[in-house]
C-alpha positions as CSV (number, residue, x, y, z in Angstrom):
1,X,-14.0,-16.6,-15.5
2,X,-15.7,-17.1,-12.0
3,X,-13.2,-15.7,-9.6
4,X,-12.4,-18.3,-6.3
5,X,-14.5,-17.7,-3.4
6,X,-12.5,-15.5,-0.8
7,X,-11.5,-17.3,1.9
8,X,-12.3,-16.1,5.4
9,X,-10.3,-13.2,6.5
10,X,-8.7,-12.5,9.8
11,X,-5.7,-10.2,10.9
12,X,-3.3,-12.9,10.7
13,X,-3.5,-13.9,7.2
14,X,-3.6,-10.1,6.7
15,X,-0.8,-9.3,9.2
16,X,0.7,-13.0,7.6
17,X,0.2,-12.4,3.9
18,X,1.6,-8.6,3.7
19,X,4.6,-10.1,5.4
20,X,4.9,-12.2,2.5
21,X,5.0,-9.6,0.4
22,X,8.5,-7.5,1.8
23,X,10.9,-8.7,2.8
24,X,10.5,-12.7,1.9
25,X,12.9,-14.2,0.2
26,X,12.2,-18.0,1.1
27,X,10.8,-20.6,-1.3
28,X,7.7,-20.6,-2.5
29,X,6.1,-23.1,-0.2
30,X,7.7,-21.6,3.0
31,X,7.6,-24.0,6.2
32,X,4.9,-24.3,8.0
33,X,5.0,-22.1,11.3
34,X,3.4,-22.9,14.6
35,X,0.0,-21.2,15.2
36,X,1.6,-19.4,18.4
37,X,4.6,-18.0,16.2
38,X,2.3,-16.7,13.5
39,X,0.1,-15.2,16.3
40,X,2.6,-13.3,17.9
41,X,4.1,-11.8,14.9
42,X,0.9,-10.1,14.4
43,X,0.8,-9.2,17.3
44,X,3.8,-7.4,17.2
45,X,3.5,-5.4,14.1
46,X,0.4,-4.0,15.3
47,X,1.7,-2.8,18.0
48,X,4.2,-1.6,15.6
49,X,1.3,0.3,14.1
50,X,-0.8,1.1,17.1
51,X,2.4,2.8,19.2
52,X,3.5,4.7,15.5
53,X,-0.3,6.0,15.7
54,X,-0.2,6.9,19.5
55,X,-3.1,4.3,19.8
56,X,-5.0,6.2,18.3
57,X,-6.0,3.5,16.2
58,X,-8.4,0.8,16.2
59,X,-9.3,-2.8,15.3
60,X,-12.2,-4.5,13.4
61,X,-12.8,-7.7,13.2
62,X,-14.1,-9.7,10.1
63,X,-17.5,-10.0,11.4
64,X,-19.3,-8.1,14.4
65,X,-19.3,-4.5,15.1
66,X,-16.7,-5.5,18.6
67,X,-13.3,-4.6,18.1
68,X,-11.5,-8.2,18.8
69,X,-9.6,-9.2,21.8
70,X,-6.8,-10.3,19.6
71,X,-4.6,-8.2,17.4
72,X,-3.8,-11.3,16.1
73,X,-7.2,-11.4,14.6
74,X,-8.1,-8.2,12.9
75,X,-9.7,-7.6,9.5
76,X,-8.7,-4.3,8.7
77,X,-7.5,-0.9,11.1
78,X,-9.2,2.5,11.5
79,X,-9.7,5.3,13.1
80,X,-11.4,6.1,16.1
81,X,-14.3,8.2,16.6
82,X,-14.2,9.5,12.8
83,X,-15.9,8.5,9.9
84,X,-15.7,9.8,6.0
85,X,-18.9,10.9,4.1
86,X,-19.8,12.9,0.9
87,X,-20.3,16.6,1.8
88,X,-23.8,17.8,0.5
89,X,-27.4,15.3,0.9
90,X,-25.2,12.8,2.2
91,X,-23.5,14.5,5.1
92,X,-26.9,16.4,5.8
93,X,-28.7,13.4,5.9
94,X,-25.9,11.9,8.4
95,X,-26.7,14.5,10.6
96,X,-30.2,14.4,10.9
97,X,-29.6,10.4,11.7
98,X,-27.7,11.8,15.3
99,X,-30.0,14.4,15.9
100,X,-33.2,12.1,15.8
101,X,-31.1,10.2,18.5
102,X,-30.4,12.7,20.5
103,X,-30.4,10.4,23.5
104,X,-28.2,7.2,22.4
105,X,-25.6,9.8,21.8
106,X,-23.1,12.6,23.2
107,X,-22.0,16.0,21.5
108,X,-22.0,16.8,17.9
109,X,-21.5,15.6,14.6
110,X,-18.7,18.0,13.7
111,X,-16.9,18.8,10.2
112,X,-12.8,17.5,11.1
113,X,-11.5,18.3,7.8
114,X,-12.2,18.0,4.0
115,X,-9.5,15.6,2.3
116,X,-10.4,16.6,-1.4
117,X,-13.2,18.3,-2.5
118,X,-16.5,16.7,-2.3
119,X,-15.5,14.7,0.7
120,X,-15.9,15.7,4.8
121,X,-14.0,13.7,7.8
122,X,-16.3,13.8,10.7
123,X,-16.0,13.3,14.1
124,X,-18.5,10.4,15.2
125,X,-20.5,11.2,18.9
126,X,-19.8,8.8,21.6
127,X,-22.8,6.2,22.2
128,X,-24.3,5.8,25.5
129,X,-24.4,2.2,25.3
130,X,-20.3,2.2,25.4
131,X,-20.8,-0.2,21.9
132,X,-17.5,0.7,19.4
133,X,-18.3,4.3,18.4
134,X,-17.6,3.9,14.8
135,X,-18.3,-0.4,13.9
136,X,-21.6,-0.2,16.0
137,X,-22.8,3.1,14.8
138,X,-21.9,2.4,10.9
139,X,-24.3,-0.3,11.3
140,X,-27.1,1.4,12.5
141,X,-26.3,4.3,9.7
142,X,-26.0,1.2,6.9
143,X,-29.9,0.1,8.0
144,X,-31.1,3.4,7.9
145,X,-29.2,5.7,5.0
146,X,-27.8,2.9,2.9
147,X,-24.8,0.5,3.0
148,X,-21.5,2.6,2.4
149,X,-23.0,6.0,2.4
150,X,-20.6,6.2,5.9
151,X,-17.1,4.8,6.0
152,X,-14.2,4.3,8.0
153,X,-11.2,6.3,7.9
154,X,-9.2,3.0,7.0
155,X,-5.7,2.5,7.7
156,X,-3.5,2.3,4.6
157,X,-0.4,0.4,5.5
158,X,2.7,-0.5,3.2
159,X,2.2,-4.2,2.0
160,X,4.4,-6.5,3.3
161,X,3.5,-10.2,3.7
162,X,0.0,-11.3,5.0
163,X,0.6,-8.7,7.6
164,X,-0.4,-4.9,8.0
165,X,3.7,-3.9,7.5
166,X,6.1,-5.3,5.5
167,X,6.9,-9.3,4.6
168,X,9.8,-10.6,6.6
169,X,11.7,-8.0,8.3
170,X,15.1,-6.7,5.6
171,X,17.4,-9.5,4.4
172,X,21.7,-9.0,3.8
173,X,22.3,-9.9,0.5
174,X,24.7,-12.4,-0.7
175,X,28.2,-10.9,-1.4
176,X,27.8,-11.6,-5.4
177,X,25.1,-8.6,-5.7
178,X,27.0,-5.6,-6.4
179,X,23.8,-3.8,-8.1
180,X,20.1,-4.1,-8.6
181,X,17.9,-6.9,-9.2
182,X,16.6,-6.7,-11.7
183,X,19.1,-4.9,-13.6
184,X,19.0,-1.2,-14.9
185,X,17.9,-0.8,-18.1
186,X,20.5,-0.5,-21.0
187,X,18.1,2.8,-21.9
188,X,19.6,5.6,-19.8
189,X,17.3,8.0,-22.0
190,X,14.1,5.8,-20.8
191,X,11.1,8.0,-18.5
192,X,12.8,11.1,-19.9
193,X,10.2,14.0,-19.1
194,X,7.8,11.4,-17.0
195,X,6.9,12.7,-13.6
196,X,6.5,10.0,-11.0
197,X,5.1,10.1,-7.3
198,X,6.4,7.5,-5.0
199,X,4.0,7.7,-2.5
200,X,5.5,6.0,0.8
201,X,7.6,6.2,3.5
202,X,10.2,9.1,2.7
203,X,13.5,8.8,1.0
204,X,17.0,8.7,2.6
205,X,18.9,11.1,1.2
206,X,22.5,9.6,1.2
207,X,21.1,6.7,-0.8
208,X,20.6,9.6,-4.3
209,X,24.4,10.6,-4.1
210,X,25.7,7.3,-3.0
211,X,28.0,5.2,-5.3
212,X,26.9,2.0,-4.1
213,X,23.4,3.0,-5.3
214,X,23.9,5.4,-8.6
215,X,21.2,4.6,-10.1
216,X,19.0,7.0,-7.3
217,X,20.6,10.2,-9.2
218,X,17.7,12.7,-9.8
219,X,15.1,10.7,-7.5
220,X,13.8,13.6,-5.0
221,X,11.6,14.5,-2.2
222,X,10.6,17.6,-0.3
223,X,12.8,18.4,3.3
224,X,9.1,17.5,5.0
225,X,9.5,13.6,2.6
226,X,13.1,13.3,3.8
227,X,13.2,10.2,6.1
228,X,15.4,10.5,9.2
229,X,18.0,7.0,9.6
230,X,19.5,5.7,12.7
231,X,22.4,3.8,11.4
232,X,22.6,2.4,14.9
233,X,19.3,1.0,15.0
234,X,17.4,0.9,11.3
235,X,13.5,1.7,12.2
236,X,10.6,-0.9,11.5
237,X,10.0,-0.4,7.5
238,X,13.1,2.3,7.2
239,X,13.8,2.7,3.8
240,X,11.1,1.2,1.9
241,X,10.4,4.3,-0.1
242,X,14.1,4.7,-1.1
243,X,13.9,0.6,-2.6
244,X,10.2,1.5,-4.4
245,X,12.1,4.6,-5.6
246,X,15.2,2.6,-6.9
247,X,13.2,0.0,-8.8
248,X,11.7,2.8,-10.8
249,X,14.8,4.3,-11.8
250,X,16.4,0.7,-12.8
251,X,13.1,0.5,-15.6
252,X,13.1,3.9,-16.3
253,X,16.5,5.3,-15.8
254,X,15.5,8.9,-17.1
255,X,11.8,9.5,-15.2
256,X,11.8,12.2,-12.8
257,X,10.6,10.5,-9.5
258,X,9.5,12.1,-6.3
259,X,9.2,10.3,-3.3
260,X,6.1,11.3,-0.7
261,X,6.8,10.4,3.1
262,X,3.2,9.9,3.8
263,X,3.3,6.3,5.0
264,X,5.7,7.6,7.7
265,X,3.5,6.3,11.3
266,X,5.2,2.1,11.0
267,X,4.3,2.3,7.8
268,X,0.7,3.0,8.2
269,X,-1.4,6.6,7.7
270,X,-5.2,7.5,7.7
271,X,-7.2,7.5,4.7
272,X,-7.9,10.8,4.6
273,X,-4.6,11.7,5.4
274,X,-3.3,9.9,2.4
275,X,-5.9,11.8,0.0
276,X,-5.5,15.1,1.5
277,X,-1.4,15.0,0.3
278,X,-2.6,13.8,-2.9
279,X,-4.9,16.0,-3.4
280,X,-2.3,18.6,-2.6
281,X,-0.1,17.3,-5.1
282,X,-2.4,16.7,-8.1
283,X,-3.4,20.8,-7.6
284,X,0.2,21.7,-8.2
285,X,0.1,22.8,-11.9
286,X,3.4,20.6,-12.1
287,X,1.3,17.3,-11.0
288,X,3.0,13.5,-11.4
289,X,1.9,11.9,-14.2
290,X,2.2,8.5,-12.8
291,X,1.5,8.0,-8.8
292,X,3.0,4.5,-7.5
293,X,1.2,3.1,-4.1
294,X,2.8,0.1,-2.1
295,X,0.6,0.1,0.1
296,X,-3.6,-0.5,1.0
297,X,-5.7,-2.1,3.1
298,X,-9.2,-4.2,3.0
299,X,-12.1,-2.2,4.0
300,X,-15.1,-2.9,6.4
301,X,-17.8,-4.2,3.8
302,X,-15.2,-4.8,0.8
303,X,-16.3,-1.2,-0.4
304,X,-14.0,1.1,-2.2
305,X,-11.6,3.4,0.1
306,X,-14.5,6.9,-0.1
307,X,-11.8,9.4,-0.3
308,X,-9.6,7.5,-2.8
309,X,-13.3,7.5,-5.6
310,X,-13.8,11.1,-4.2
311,X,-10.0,12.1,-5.2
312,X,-10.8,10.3,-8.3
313,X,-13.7,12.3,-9.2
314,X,-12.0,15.5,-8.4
315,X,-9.0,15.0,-10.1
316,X,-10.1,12.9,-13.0
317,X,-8.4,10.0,-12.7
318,X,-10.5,7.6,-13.7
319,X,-9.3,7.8,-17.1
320,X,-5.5,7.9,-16.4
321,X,-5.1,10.3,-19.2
322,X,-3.4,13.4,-17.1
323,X,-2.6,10.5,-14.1
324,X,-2.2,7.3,-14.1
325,X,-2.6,5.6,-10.6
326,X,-0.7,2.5,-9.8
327,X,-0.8,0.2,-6.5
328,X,0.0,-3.1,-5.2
329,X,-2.3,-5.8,-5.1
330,X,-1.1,-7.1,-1.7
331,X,0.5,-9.9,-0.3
332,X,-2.6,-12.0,1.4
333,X,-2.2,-15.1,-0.8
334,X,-6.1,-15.2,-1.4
335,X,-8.1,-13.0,-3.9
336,X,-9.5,-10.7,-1.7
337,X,-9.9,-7.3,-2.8
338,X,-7.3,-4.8,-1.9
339,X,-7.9,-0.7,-1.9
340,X,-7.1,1.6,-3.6
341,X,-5.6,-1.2,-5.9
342,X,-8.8,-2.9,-6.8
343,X,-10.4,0.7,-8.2
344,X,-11.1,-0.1,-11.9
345,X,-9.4,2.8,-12.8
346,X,-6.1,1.5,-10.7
347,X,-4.1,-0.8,-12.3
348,X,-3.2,-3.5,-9.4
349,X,-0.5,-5.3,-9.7
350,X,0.4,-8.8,-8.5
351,X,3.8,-10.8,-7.9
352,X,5.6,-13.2,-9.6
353,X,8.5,-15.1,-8.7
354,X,11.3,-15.6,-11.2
355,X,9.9,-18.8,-12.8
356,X,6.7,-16.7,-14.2
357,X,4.8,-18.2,-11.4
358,X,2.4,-16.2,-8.9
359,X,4.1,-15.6,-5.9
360,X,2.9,-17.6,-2.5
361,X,2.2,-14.1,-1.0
362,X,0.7,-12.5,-4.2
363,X,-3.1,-11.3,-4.0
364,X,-4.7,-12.9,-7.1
365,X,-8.0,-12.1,-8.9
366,X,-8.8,-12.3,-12.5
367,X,-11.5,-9.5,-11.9
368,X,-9.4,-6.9,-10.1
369,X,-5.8,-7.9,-10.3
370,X,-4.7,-6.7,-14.0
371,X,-0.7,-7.3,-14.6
372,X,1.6,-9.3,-12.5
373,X,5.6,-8.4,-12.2
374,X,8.5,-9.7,-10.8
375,X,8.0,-9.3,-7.1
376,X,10.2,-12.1,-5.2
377,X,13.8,-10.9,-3.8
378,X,14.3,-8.0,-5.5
379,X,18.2,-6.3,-4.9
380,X,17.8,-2.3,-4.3
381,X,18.9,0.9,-2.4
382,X,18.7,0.5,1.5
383,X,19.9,2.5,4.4
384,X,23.2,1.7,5.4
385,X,23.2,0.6,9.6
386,X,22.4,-2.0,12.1
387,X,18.6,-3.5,12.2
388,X,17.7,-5.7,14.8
389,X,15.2,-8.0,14.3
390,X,11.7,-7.4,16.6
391,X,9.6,-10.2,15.0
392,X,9.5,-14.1,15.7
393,X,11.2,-16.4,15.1
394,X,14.0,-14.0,14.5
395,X,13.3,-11.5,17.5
396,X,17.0,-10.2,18.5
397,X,18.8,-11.3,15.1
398,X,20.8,-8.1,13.9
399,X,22.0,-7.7,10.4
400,X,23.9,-5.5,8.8
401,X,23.8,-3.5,5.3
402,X,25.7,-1.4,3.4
403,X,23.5,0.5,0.8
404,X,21.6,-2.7,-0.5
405,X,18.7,-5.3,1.2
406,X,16.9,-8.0,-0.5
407,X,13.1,-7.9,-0.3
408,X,10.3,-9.2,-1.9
409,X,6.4,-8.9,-2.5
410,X,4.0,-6.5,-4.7
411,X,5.4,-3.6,-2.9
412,X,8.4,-4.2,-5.2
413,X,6.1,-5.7,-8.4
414,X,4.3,-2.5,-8.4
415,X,7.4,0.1,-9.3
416,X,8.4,-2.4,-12.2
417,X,5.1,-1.5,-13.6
418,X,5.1,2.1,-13.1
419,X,8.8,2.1,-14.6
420,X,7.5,0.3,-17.8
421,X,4.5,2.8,-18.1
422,X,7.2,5.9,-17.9
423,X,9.5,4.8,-20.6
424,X,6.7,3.6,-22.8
425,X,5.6,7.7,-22.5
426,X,9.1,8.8,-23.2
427,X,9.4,6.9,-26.3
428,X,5.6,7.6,-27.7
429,X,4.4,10.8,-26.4
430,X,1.1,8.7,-25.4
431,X,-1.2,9.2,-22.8
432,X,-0.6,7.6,-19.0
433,X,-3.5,5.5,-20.0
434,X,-2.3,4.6,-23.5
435,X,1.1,3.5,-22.6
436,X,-0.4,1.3,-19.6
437,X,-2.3,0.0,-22.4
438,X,0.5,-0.5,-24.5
439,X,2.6,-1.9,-21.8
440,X,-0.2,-4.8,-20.7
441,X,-0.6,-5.8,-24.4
442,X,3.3,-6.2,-24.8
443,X,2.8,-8.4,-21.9
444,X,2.7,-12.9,-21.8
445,X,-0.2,-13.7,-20.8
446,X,-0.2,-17.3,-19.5
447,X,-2.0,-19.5,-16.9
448,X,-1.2,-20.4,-13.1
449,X,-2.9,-22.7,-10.8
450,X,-3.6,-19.8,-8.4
451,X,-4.1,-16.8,-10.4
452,X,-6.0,-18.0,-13.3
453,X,-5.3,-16.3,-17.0
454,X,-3.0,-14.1,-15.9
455,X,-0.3,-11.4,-17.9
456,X,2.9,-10.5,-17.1
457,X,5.5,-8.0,-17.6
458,X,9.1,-6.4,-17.2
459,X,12.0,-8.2,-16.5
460,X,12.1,-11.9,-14.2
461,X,16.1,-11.8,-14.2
């Protein structure tokens, strides 16, 4: 089936649709906001992003090679003066391109780093023109090597709702949760043996040993992944690993999980940044057998994230028989493609809400989006502490927890998924791949109005 044409794509649906994919727990046809409001909200969590990074950071917009006036109207984030290329004929080539023009350029193409093998991060020269040293020169190197052969370091940011950080900011839950939505499974012995990598902000510590949260027992993370809580002020996106975590122990009780504090700068970190720690990881002789990813971006040119299909090739993931990579779809409410999620040999994974419908806030696509979960006000693990609210229309609200929050998107869809996959490998002995497999065909498939033929699976209660 012909999938819908993508509608146009600015910062604030991004900025507005990742929002909806956090911490939302609204109806399904939310209110209607003024422009202004919507504006300023993405506004504000770039900034989040862009003071995290230091500025060092950058804007695109979704046409032109000028950064846009507005952060409210941004396509996608990367970094500045860098760019990502394959090492070998196609880095060669790239720097012939700056040494022919020698004169619309200052200093040197230079080698910055190597994020997995068969990949280079290189520093981009400055134009003389003062045009965007990156968007105007990855033009000119599309016209003359070939479209894609030079890419962005993107962004990656954790997927809240139609926004580059997460949906609406952490909600207080309503005094009849006293555990996890959805429930722990009645299988303790489920994920026994099955490594899992949480890839995302860090884990708090005091939520593994906590008896509010029990269900953390086992989940780990190295002292360098350990994420650092004011309880007097609750950071921007605190505490999202520690929920992704959680919902993977509450399918697969049993799993070993491992949380990585790489999306640790508001939530955000380099491409290449990203790859290198997995890359790091995936060399350890003890690697993760299943790596979950709440988080992404959309990319200049809807290409593929470069050092995400050059970690693939390294590592062999593309056929998810040692590792199985699994990400969210994103929270954009349209069916544009979303990296590393909408790699073929990623399974993406949508939202539903607890009727079996598609989320307002879930990504859809019946060519890249292949499962759909349970993604709308999920009950988990969150820091205990004060958190004021910094975005509009609830700037200066302050909420309390005590070891629980209420969130929703495909951040939260996406550890149902990996949870099913892990028990399905305790109980078989099959392949990462297989039980995925396995898990997808146990699945009901039915159809929505937004998301076409669509399957779902795990738990909606």
């Amino acid at each position: 089936m012909t999938e819908p044409v993508r509608p146009h794509f600015s910062l604030r649906e991004l900025l507005a649709q990742i929002r909806r994919s956090l911490p939302w727990s609204g109806p399904r046809e939310p209110e209607p906001r003024e422009p202004d409001v919507d504006a300023e909200r993405l506004r504000v969590q770039v900034g989040v992003i862009r003071r995290a990074f230091e500025d060092d950071v950058a804007a695109a917009p979704p046409k032109g090679t000028r950064p846009p006036r507005d952060d409210a109207d941004v396509a996608y984030l990367y970094r500045p003066r860098h760019a990502l290329v394959r090492d070998g004929e196609d880095f060669e080539r790239l720097t012939r391109f700056f040494e022919e023009r020698g004169t619309q350029f200052r200093g040197n193409t230079d080698r910055a780093g190597e994020p997995t093998r068969g990949l280079v991060l290189v520093t981009l020269p400055s134009r003389t023109d003062g045009e965007d040293d990156v968007l105007r020169t990855l033009d000119e190197i599309d016209r003359e090597l070939g479209r894609g052969v030079v890419r962005p370091d993107h962004v990656v940011y954790v997927t809240g709702r139609g926004f580059m950080c997460p949906a609406t900011e952490p909600e207080e839950i309503t005094k009849r949760h006293t555990g996890p939505l959805p429930v722990r499974a009645a299988d303790t012995g489920a994920g026994k043996g099955v490594r899992v990598a949480v890839v995302d902000t860090g884990l708090w510590l005091p939520a593994v040993t906590s008896a509010t949260t029990s269900w953390l027992d086992g989940v780990v993370a190295d002292p360098s992944d350990v994420e650092t809580i004011d309880p007097n002020a609750i950071h921007p996106y605190g505490g999202h690993g520690t929920f992704v975590a959680g919902v993977v122990k509450c399918v697969a009780p049993a799993s070993r999980v491992e949380v990585e504090g790489v999306l640790t700068k508001g939530g955000a970190v380099y491409e290449s940044e990203i790859v290198q720690q997995l890359h790091e990881a995936l060399e350890d002789d003890d690697h993760p057998q299943l790596i979950s990813i709440s988080a992404g971006t959309h990319t200049r040119g809807d290409f593929g994230l470069l050092a995400f299909e050059m970690l693939a090739a390294a590592h062999g993931l593309d056929d998810g028989e040692e590792t199985l990579v699994i990400a969210a779809a994103g929270n954009d409410g349209s069916s544009e493609r979303f990296w590393p999620a909408a790699f073929p040999w990623v399974v993406a994974v949508g939202s539903v809400d607890p009727d079996g419908k598609v989320s307002d806030f879930s990504n859809v696509g019946e060519r890249w989006v292949d499962v759909y979960a349970r993604g709308r006000d999920h009950v988990n693990a969150f820091p205990k502490g004060t958190y004021t609210c910094y975005e509009p229309p609830n700037v200066g609200q302050v909420r309390q927890f005590d070891g629980l929050a209420q969130w929703s998107g495909t951040s939260f869809s996406t550890p149902i998924v990996t949870g099913l996959v892990a028990a399905r490998m305790s109980a078989t002995g099959e392949s990462a791949r297989e039980a995925w497999a396995a898990v997808k065909a146990g699945g009901t498939t039915t159809t929505d109005p937004r998301g076409g033929q669509i399957t779902i699976v795990g738990p909606l209660d």
